[in-house]
C-alpha positions in Angstrom: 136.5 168.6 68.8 133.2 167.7 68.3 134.5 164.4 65.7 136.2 163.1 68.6 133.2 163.7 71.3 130.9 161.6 68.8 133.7 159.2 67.9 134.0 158.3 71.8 130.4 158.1 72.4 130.1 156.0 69.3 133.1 153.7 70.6 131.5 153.7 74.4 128.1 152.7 72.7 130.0 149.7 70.6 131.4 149.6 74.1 128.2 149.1 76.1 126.2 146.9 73.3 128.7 144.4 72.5 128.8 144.4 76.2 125.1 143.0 76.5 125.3 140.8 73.5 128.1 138.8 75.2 126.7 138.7 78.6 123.3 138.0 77.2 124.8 135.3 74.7 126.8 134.0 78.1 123.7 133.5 80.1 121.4 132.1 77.5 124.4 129.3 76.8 124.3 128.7 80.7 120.3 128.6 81.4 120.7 125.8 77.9 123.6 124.1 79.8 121.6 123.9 83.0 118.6 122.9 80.9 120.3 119.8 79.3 122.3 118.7 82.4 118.6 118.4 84.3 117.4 116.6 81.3 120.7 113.8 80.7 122.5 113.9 84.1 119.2 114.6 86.8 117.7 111.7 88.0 114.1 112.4 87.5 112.1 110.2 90.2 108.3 108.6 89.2 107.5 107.7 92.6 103.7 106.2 92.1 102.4 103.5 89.5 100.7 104.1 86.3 96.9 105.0 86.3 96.0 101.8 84.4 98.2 99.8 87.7 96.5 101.6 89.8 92.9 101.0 88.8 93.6 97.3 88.4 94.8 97.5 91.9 91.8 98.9 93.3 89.2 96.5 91.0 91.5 93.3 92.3 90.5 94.1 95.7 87.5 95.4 95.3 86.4 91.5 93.6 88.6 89.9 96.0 86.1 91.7 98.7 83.1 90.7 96.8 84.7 86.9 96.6 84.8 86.5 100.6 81.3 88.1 101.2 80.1 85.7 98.7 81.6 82.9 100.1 81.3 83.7 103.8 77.3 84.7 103.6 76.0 81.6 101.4 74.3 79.3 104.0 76.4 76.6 106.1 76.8 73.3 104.0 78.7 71.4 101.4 78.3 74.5 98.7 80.1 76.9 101.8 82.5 74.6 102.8 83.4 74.4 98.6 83.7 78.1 98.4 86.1 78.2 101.5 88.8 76.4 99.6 88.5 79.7 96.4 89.1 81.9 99.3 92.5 80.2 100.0 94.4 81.3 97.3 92.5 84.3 96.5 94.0 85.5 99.6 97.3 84.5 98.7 96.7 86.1 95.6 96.5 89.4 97.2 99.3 88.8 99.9 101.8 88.6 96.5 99.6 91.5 94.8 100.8 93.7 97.8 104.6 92.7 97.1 104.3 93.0 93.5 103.0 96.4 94.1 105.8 97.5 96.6 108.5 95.9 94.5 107.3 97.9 91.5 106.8 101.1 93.5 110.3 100.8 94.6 111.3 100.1 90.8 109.2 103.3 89.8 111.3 105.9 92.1 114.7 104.6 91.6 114.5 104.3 87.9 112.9 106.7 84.9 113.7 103.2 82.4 112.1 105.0 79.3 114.8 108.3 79.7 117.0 106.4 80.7 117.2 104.3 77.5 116.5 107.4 75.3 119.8 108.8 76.7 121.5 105.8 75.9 120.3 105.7 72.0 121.8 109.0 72.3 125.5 108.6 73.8 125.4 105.4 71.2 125.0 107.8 68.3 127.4 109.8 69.3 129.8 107.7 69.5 128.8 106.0 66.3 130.3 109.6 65.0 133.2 110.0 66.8 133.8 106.7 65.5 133.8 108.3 61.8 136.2 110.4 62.3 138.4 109.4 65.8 142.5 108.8 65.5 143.6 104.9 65.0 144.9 105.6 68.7 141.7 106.2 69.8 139.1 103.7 68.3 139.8 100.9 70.6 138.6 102.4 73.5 135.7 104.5 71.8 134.8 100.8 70.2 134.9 99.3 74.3 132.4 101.8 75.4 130.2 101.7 73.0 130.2 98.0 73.7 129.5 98.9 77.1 127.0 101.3 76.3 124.9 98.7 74.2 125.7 96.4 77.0 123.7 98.9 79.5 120.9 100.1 77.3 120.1 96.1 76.5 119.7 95.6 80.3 117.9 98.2 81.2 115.3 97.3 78.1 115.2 93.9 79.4 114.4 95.5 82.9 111.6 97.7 81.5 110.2 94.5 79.6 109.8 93.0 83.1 108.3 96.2 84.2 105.8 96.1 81.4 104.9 92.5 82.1 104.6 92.9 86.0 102.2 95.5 85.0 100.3 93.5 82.8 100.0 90.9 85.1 98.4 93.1 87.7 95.9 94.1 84.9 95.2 90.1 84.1 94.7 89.8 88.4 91.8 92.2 88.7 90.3 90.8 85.3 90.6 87.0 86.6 89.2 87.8 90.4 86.4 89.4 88.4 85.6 86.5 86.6 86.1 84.3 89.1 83.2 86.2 91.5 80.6 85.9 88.0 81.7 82.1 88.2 81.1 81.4 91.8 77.4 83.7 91.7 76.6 81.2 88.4 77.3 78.6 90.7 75.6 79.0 93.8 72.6 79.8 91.5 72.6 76.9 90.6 73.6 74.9 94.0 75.4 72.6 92.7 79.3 72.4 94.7 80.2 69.6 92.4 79.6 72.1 89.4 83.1 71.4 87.2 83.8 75.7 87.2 84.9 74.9 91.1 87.2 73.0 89.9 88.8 75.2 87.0 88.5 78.1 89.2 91.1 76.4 91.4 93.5 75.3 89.1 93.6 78.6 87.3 94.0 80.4 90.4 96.5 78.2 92.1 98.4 78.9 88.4 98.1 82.4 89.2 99.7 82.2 92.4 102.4 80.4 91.1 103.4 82.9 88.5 102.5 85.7 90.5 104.9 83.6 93.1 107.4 84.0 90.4 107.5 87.0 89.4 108.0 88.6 93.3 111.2 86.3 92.7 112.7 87.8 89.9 111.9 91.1 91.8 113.9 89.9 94.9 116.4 89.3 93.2 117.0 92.3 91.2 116.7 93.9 94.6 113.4 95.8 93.9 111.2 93.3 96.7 111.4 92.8 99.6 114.4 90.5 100.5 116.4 93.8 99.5 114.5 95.5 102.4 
């Protein structure tokens, strides 16, 4: 009698542990489930621009600031009238900036590029696998989509290049309106309006305009600026 007491409580103990090692065992494999659908199938939103974007942001119109009170407090003459015509496009400059900076704002909390392509490398390997081993039936359609995968990845790389360069570009912006206000305080040192950096200091930032011009097009049309809207 006493055998079969300590044989049931040994069986209900079994019982009761295997118990907890499945339901344990069933939860941790749903909190990893959970964990890699947030990581591969959440879209994870970056809603604000890079530090380094930001700062550039804040220098560009910081000189562009410092341009204007330059230009606008130099005495009235032929040197003030010169400096009027910088202020043109420099304020052009910044009108684009500010769509450049929306468009890329936009970009930033729609899209998480870098995951994005890291999940791809990964669906692309594992098809590279099930290719090893799939049925004849089979490896047409796995060879399809993986075309279409490398199809997908390659724009959104392309995408992110764009990204990087827009960036970049912002960066060059505040670096060039800085220069451009050392220029124009060497030249109404000197006094001279016929001084030949007036004249470079147009041209390069009429080409600035032009390519920053450009770029806010590419953005329209990839419906990040603001002709989406």
């Amino acid at each position: 009698m006493p055998f079969l007491v300590v044989a049931l409580v040994l069986v209900l103990i079994l019982a009761v542990g295997f118990g907890i090692i499945y339901l344990s065992t069933t939860l941790i494999l749903k909190i990893f489930s959970l964990f890699v659908k947030s990581v591969f199938d959440q879209p994870i939103n970056v809603t604000s621009a890079p530090i380094t974007v930001k700062r550039s942001l804040r220098e560009a119109r910081h000189y562009a600031q410092l341009i204007r009170k330059t230009a606008q407090q130099h005495p009235a003459g032929p040197m003030q009238d010169r400096l009027a015509l910088i202020i043109k496009p420099v304020d052009e400059w910044l009108a684009n900036l500010d769509r450049l900076e929306t468009a890329l704002k936009k970009l930033y909390g729609q899209r998480n590029l870098t995951r994005e392509i890291r999940q791809f490398s990964f669906e692309i390997e594992k098809l590279h696998r099930q290719l090893l081993s799939a049925d004849e039936e089979n490896l047409a359609s796995l060879r399809s989509l993986l075309e279409s995968k490398r199809k997908h990845q390659k724009a959104l790389q392309q995408l992110q290049s764009f990204q990087n360069q827009a960036e970049l570009r912002i960066q060059k912006i505040a670096s060039d309106l800085g220069a451009t206000h050392a220029e124009m305080l060497l030249v109404t040192a000197k006094g001279d309006f016929k001084d030949n950096r007036l004249q470079r200091l147009d041209e390069n930032l009429q080409d600035q305009v032009t390519s920053l011009r450009d770029m806010i097009s590419a953005m329209d049309e990839m419906g990040y600026g603001r002709a989406a809207n």
